[in-house]
C-alpha positions in Angstrom: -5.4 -14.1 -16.5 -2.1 -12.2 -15.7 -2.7 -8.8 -14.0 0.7 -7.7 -14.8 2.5 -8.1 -18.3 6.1 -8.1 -16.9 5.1 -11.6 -14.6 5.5 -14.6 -16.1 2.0 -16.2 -15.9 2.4 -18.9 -13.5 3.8 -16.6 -11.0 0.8 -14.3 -11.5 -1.7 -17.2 -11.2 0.3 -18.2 -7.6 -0.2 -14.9 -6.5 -3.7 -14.7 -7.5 -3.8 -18.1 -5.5 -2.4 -16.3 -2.2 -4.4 -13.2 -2.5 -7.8 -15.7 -2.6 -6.0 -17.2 0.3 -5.4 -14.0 2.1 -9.6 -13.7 2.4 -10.6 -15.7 5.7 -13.7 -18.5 4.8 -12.6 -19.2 1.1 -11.0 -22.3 -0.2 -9.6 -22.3 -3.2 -11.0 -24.8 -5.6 -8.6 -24.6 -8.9 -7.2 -22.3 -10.5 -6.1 -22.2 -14.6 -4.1 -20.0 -16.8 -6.6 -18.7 -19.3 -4.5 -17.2 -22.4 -7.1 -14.3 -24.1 -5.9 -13.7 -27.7 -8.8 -11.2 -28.0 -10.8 -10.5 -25.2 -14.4 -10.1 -26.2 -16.0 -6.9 -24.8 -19.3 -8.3 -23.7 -17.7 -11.5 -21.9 -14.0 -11.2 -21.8 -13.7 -14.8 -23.0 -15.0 -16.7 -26.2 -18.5 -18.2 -26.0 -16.9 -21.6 -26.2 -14.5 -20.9 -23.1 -17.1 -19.2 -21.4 -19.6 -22.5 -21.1 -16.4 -24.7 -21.1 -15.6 -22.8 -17.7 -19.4 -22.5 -16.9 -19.6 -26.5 -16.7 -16.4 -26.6 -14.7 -17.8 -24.0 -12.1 -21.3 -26.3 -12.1 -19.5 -29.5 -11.8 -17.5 -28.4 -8.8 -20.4 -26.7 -7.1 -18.4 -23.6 -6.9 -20.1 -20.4 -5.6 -17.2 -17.7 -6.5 -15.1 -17.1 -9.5 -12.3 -14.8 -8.9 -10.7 -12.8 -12.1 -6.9 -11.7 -11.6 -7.4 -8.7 -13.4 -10.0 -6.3 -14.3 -13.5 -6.5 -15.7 -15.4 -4.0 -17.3 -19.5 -4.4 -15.3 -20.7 -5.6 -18.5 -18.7 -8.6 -18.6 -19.2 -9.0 -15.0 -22.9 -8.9 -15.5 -23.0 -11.4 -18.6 -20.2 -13.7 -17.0 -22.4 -13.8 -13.5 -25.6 -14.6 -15.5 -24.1 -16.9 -17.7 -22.3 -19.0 -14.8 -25.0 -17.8 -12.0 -22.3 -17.0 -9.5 -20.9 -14.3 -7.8 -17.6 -12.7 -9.5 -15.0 -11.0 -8.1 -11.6 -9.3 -10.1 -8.4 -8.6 -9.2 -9.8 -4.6 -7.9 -12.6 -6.2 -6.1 -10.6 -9.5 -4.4 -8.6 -6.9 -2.8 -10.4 -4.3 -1.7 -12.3 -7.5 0.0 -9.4 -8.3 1.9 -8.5 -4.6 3.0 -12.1 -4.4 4.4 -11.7 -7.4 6.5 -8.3 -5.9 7.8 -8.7 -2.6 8.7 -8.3 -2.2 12.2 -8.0 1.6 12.8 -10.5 3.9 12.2 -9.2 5.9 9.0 -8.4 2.4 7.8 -12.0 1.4 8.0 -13.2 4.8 6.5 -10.6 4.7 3.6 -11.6 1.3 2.9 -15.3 2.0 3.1 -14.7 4.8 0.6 -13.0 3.2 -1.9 -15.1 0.3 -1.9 -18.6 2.3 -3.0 -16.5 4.3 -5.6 -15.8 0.7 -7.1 -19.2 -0.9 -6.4 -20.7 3.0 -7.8 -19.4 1.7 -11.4 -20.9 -1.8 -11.2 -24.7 -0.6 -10.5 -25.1 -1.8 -14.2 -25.1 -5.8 -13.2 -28.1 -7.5 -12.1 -29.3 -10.8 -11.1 -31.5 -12.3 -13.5 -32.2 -15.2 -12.0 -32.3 -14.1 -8.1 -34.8 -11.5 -7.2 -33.0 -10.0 -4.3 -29.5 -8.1 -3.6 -26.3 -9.7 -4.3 -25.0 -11.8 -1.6 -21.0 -11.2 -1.0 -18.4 -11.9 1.5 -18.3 -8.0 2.2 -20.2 -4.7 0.9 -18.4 -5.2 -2.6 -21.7 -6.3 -4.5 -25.0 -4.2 -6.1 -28.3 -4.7 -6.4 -30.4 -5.1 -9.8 -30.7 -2.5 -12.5 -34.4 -1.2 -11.2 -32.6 0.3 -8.1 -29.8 2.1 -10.6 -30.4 5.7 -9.5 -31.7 5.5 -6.1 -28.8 3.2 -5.4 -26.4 5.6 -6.7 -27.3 8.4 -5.1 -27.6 6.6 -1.7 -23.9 5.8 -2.4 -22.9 9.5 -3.3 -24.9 10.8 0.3 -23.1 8.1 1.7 -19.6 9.3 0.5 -20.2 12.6 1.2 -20.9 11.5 5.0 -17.7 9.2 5.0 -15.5 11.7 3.4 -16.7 14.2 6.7 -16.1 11.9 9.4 -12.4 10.9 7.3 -11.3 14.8 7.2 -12.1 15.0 11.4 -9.9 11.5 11.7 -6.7 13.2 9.4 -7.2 16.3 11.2 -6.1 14.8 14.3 -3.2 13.0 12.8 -1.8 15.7 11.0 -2.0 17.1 15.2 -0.1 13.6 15.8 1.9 14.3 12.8 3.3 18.0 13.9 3.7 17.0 17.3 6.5 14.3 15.9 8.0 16.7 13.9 8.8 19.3 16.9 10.1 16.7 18.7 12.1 16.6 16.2 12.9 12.6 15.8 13.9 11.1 12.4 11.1 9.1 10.4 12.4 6.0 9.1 9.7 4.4 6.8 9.6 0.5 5.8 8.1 -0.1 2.4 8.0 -2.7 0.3 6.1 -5.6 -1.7 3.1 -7.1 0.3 4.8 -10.2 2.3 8.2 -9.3 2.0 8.9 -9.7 6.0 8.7 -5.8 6.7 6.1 -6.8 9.9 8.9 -9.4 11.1 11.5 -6.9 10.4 9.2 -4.4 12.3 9.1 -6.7 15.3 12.8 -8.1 15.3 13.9 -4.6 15.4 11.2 -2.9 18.0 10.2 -5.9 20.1 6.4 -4.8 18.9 3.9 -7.5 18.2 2.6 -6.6 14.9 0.8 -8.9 13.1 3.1 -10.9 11.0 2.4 -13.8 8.9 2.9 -15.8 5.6 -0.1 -14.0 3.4 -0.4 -11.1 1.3 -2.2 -7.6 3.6 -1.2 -9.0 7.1 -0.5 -5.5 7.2 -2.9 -3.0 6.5 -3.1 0.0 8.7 0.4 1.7 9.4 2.0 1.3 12.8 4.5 3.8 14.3 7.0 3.0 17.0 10.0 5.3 18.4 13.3 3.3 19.2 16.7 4.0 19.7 19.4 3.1 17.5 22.7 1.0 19.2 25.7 1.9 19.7 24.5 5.3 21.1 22.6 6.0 17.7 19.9 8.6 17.3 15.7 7.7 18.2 13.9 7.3 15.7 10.0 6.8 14.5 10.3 3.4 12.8 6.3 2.8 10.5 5.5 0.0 9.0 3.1 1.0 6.0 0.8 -1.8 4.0 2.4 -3.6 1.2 2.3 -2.9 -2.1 0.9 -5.0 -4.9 1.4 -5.0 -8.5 -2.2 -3.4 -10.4 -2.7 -1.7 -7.4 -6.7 -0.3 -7.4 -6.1 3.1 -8.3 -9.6 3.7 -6.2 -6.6 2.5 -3.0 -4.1 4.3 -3.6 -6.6 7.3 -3.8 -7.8 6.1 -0.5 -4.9 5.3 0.9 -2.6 8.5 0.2 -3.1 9.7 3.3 -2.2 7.0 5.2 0.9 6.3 3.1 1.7 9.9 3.9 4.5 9.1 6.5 6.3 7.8 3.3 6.4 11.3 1.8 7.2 12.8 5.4 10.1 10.2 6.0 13.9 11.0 6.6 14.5 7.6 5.2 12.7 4.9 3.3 13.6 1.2 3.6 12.8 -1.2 0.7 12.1 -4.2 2.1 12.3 -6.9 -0.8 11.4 -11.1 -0.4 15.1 -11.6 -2.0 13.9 -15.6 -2.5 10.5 -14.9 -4.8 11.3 -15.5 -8.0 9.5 -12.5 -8.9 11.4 -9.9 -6.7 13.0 -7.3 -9.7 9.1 -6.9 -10.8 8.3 -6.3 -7.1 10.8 -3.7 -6.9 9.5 -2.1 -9.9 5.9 -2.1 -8.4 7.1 -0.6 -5.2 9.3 2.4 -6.7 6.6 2.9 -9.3 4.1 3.0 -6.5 6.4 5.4 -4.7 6.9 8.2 -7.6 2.9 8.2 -7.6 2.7 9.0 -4.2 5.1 12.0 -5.0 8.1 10.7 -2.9 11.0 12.9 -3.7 13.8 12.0 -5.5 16.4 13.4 -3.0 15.1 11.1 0.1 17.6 8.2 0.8 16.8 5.3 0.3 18.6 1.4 1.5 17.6 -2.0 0.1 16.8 -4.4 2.4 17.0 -8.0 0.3 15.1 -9.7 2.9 14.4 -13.9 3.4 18.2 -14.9 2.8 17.7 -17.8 5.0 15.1 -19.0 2.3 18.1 -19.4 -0.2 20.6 -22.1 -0.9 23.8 -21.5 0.9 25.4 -21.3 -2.8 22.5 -18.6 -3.5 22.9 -16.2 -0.1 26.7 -16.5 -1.1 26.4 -15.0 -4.0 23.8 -12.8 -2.9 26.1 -11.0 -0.2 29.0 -10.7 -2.8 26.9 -8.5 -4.9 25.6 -6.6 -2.2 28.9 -5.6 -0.9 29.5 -4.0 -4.1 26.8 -1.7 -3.1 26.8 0.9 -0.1 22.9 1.0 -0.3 21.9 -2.5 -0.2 21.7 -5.3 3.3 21.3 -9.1 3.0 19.0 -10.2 5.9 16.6 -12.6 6.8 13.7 -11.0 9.7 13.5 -14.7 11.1 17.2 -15.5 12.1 18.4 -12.1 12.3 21.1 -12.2 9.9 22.5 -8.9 8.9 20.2 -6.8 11.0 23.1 -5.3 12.8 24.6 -3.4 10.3 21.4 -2.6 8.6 20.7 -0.5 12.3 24.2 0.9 11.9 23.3 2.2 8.6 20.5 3.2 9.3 21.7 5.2 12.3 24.7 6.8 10.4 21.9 8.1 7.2 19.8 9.7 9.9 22.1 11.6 12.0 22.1 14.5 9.9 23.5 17.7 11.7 21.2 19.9 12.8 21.3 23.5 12.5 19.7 27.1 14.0 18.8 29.6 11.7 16.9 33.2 11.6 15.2 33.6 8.6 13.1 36.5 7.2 10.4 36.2 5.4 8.3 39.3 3.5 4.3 39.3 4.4 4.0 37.9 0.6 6.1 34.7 1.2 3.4 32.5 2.8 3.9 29.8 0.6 7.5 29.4 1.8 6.2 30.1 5.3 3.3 27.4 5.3 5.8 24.7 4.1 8.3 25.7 7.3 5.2 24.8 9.5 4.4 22.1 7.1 8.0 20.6 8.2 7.7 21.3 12.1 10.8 23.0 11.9 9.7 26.3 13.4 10.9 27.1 16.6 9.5 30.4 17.5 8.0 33.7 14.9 8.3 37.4 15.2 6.2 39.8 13.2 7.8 43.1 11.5 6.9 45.8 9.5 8.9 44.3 6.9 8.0 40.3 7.1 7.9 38.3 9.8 11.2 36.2 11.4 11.4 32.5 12.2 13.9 30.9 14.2 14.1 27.4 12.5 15.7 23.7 13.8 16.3 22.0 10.6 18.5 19.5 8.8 20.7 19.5 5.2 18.2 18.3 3.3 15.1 20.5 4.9 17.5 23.5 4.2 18.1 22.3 0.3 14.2 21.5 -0.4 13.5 24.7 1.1 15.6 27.2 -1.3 14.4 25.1 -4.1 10.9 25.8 -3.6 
């Protein structure tokens, strides 16, 4: 079942495929397009389907059935007793996969977090026919209905001692965080679809070794990395965030705001896009939808990277380039040969080197809001205190000056 109405379903189904495929220890069995002319409340399909797919599941001895989309934990609960397998659905297939990936410890905490507020609304499913706690590839799974209420309330303690130990771990990155900014180096940010080659680009361009292969999440927590431009450009803070997905679970992107944060802090976001997937406008829709939840403002620049060109017929990348060089904010590259990364550094490099300006400004006792926000930026340089207000001698660029008078 399609997750996303503006994907063609076969394309859905094949990323459905490579998400499963993304999870270390499963093999995928089959896969089928299910069309739902209207889904039934209690089972999401029609009894028929449901023990047409039930015999398929028994025949093939298959111990997981994965859902790419959501399910309400009433049908999970009827579809696991009527098939007597573990189900997983598009929300809980992926925050499987971001548990067995994070790496750092806010990455770990985010995804712990995220994962009991999902498994909080499924307390409703039981077992019938197993007296014992779910079995699971992870700690996405609840135990039977007699537990309800102790269970959930183990699960709130527990998120209340997660959410503790997550404020100590962001409180020392925003340290990290203010410490770049006095420096003061540009922040270039690299976003995009998940797999669309920003880990390779990440590498080619910083000679890092980030992981970097062909599967959805092979990013998941962000990594940072100063370089400097050629050609006598500027250094920069290059970060490679996690990839976005279409259907996104919203309880990740509450979780994962604050990691995603260097987007909203960034001089200049680079949209990495897989220029050969067939579905690469609907990516691009994802990621800038994505990116106006996250609050990213309107006025921070933004290039195009249209990534993979060396997956393309020669016929294809021709045309490809001719219709980028009608644009001034677009690059045709490909991460693997190198093509057109030159000129997407020299862009790059000429975008970021804003000049930079010192100012006094004066501020009255009442203006803290306006004064918080100059902290906020790391553009402070040194304060005085008056009678009248207090002083600040400021280090800040263009666009810091023009989001600062419209506040």
């Amino acid at each position: 079942m399609p997750s996303d109405a503006r994907r063609a379903p076969a394309y859905a189904l094949q990323e459905a495929v490579a998400l499963a495929s993304a999870l270390p220890g499963l093999e995928v069995a089959g896969s089928d397009i299910v069309r739902l002319p209207n889904p039934r409340p209690a089972t999401l399909f029609g009894p028929g389907k449901v023990d047409e797919l039930g015999a398929l599941i028994e025949a093939q001895e298959v111990e997981l059935v994965l859902v790419d989309g959501p399910l309400t934990p009433v049908q999970q609960r009827n579809l696991e007793r009527a098939w007597k397998v573990k189900i997983l659905d598009r929300t809980g297939l992926i925050l499987e996969i971001f548990s067995d990936r994070a790496r750092t410890r806010e990455g770990v905490l985010q995804v712990e977090m995220a994962a009991l507020s999902y498994q909080r609304t499924r307390l409703v499913r039981a077992w019938t026919h197993l007296e014992r706690q779910r079995g699971g590839l992870g700690f996405v799974g609840g135990p039977g209905e007699t537990q309800i209420e102790a269970d959930r309330r183990a699960i709130d303690e527990q998120l209340v001692r997660l959410r503790r130990q997550l404020d100590k771990v962001v409180r020392t990155r925003d340290l990290h965080r203010a410490a770049r900014a006095r420096v003061p180096f540009p922040i270039v940010a690299l976003v995009g679809y998940t797999n669309a080659g920003k880990s390779t680009l990440f590498n080619h361009v910083t000679g890092a070794e980030v992981l970097a292969k062909d599967m959805l999440f092979a990013t998941l927590d962000p990594t940072m990395r100063a370089i400097e431009l050629p050609r006598g450009g500027p250094k920069v803070i290059l970060s490679d965030t996690v990839g976005f997905i279409s259907a996104l679970p919203t309880q990740l992107v509450a979780a994962f705001r604050a990691t995603l944060e260097e987007v909203l802090s960034a001089d200049l976001i680079v949209h990495v896009r897989d220029i050969a997937d067939p579905e690469t406008e609907a990516q691009a829709e994802d990621v800038n939808e994505i990116l106006t939840s996250l609050g990213v403002q309107q006025d921070t620049p933004q290039i195009e990277v249209w990534n993979k060109a060396d997956l393309l017929s020669e016929e294809a990348a021709a045309a490809l380039r001719a219709q980028a060089d009608r644009r001034e904010d677009v690059h045709v590259t490909s991460a693997v040969t190198g093509e057109g990364i030159a000129p997407l550094l020299d862009d790059i490099a000429a975008r970021v080197s804003e000049s930079v300006q010192d100012q006094t400004l004066h501020l009255p006792h009442s203006d803290g809001r306006r004064r918080a926000w100059l902290f906020e930026q790391g553009v402070v340089q040194a304060e005085h205190q008056d009678e009248d207000g207090v002083r600040l001698d400021v280090r800040w660029s263009d666009r810091q000056q023009k989001r600062f008078r419209d506040l």
